[in-house]
N, C-alpha and C positions, 0 to 999 in steps of 0.2 A: 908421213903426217896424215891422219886420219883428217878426210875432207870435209867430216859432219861436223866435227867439232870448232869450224870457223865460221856455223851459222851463231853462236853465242858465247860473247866473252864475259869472265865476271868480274865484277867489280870490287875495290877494298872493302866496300861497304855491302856486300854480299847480296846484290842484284845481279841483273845482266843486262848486256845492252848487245844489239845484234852488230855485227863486224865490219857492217854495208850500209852507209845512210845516204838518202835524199837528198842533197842540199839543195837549200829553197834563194841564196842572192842572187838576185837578177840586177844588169842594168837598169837604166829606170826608165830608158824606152822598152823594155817589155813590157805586156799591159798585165795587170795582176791578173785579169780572166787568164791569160796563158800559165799561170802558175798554176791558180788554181785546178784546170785542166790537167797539168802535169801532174799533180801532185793525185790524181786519183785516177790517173793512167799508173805511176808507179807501185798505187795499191794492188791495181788488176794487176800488174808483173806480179809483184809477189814481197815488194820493199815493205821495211816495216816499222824502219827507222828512220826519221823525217828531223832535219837540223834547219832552226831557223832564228830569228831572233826580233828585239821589239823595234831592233831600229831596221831590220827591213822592210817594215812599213809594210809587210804583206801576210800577218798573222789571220787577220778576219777572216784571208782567202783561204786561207788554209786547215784552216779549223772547219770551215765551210764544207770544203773537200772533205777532210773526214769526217765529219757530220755525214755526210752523204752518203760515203760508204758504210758507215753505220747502218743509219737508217735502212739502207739497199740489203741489211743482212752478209755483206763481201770480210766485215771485222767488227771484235768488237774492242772498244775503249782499250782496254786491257793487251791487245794484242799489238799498240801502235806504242813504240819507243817515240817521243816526243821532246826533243832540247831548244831551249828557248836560252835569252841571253839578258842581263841586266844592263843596261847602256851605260856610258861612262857619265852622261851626268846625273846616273843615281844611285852613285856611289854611296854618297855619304850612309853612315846605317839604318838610319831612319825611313831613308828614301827606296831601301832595295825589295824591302817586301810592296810596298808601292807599285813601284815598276812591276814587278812579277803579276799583282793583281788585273794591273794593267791588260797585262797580256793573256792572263785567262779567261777576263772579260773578251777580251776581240776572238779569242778560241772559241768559247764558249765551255772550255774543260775547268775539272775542279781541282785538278793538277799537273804540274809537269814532270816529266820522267828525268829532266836531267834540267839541272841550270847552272848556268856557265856566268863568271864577269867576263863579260867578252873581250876589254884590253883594259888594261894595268894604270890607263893613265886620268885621271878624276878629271871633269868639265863641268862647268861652270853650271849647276840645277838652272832648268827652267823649261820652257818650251821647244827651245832650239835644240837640233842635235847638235850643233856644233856653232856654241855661241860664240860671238865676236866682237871685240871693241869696234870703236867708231872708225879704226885705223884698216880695220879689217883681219887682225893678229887675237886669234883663238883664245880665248878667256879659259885658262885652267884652276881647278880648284885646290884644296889641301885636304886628303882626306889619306887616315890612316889604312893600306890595304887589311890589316888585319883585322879592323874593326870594321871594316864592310863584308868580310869571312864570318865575322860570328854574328852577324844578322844573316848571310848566307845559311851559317848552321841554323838560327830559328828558320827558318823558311821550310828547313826538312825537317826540322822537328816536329813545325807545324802540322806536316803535310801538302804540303803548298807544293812543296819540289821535294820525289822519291830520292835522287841524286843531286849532287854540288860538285861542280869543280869550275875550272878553269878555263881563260883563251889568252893565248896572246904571250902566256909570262914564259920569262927566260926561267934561267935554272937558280938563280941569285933569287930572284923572285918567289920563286916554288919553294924554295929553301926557307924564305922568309913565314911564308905560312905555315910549313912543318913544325917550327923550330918556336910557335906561338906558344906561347905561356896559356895554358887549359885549353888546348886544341884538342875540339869535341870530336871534327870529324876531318879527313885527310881531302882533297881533292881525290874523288876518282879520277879524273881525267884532265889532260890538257889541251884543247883543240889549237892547231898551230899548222900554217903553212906549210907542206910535207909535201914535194914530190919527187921525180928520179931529178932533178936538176937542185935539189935541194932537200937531201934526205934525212938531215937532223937528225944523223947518229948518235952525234955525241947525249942530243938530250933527249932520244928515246931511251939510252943506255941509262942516263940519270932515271929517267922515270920507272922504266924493268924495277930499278934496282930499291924504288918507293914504292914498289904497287901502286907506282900510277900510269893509266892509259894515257897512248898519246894517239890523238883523233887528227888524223890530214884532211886539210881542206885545201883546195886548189890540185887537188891529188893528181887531174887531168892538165894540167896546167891553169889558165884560167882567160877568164873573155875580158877581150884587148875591149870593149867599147864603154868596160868601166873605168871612172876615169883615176881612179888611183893606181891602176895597174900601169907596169912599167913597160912603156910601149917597145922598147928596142928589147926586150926579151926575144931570146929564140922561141919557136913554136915546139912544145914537148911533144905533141902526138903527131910531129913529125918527124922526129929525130929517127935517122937511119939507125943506127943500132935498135933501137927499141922497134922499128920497123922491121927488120929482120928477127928478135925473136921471135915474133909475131907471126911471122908469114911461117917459121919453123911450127908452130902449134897450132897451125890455122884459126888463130883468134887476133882481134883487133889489135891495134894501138892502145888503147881505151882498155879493154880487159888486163893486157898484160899491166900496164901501167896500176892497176886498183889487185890484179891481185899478187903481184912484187909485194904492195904496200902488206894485205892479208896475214901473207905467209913470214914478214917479219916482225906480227904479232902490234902490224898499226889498227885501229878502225879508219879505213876510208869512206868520205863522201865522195859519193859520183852526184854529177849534176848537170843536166842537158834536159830540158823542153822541147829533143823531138823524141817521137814515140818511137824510131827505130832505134833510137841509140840509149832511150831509157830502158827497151828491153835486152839490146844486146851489154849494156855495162851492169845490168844483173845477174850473166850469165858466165860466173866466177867462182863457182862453187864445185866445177865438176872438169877442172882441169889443175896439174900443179906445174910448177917452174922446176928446173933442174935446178941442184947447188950451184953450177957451173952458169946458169940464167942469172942466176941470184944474185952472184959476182960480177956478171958482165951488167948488169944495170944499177946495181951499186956504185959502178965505174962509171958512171953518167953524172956523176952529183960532180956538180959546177957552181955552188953555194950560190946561185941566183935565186934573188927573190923576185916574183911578181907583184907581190905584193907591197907597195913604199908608199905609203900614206906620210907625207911628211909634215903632214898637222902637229904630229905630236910629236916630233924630233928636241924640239927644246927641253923639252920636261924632263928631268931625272928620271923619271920611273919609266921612259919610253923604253922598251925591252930589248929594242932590234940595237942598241948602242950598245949592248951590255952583254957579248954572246962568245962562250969559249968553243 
């Protein structure tokens, strides 16, 4: 495997996005200066692809951060891969170039590089991220996925977003937008919970087989002090097997774990706000796995999610109900 050619993947839509992103969710006791911070320590490594979205409430910080390394002469516009997300209550079609505006406003940019529905399941418009009757039980809406796609498509048509895809959706789902009567443009990508304890073979296989990217988030496991995260999870970047290849290659936990994901043609997010470990989980480009590695942490997938938000569990279109 030529090792150059995992700084840039392309896309259906014949862009590219680089193979290694940022990811910017923080619990909500971290204070956004610490983001902001990370996020232009990550520039100096050498990151160049930064994942975030409108409901993490920490856009301005970040836009901020690149602004600054802008201005510094360190990058320019152009050289930052940049994915933003549409929140579930702005679904409806009307409301997604909205939301998007939204978020270039708190950037400060005039576009984004990728934009994503971040989950499958429509909430109730308004102010709230997550509105509620008086009972306390989550107000869903009724909105067509396909018709919040082709306001997706104007949005790139616009120029508003270079790229569209997806988060969240199963393969019934993905199917559902393929299979759209005058589908302008395909999802490049599907950003979804991927790591050795849960490696969604089966629907990276589906997607290989659409030309469509599947983007791991949680790639490292993920941090126990958010509180949807499933707290009797084991710890991934403990796991002795994954331990020992590691110590065989004299690279971390953390590196093997992100570039497993690489070399089976995932885009992983790394994500940590300390500065030793934002530079050493960039540092995955200039080692490979054995076949024989490849298989042995392949054999780690334990179909555990971190991830259980069980807001949306009612709803039909909740994806995690719906998975072969």
């Amino acid at each position: 495997m030529n090792l150059m050619k995992l700084r840039s993947v392309k896309l259906n839509d014949g862009l590219s996005m680089p193979p290694l992103g940022f990811g910017t969710s923080a619990p909500s006791q971290v204070p956004k200066t610490e983001v902001e911070e990370a996020v232009k320590r990550a520039i100096d490594v050498g990151y160049r692809h930064f994942d975030s979205a409108y409901m993490y409430l920490n856009e301005e910080e970040i836009g901020r951060a690149i602004q600054r390394k802008i201005a510094d002469g360190a990058v320019k516009r152009e050289d930052i891969f940049y994915t933003s997300k549409v929140w579930v209550t702005f679904l409806r079609p009307e409301l997604v170039q909205t939301n998007l505006e939204m978020s270039l406003k708190k950037l400060g940019f005039s576009y984004v590089d990728l934009y994503l529905i971040h989950f499958p399941v429509p909430l109730k418009p308004g102010e709230e991220l997550f509105p509620k009757d008086k009972d306390g039980k989550i107000i869903f809406d009724r909105v067509d996925l396909c018709a919040t796609w082709e306001a997706m498509e104007k949005c790139k048509d616009s120029g508003l977003a270079k790229s569209i895809g997806v988060s969240n959706f199963n393969r019934r789902q993905l199917e559902r937008i393929l299979s759209k009567p005058r589908l302008k443009y395909k999802p490049v990508c599907n950003q979804v919970e991927c790591h050795l304890y849960f490696n969604q073979s089966k629907l990276l296989e589906f997607c290989k087989s659409k030309d469509i990217i599947l983007t791991a988030y949680g790639a490292l496991g993920s941090d126990f002090r958010k509180e949807w995260v499933n707290q009797d999870a084991p710890v991934l970047l403990k796991d002795p097997v994954l331990n020992a290849v590691a110590a065989r290659h004299g690279r971390t936990p953390a590196q093997v774990a992100l570039r497993f994901q690489l070399q089976r043609g995932v885009v992983a997010l790394a994500k940590s706000f300390n500065e030793k470990r934002i530079r050493e989980n960039f540092q995955v480009f200039d080692f490979q796995l054995t076949p024989e590695d490849m298989e042995t942490l392949s054999g780690l997938n334990k179909n555990i999610r971190y991830f259980s938000d069980t807001l949306f569990a009612n709803h039909p279109d909740y994806p995690f109900n719906d998975e072969d």
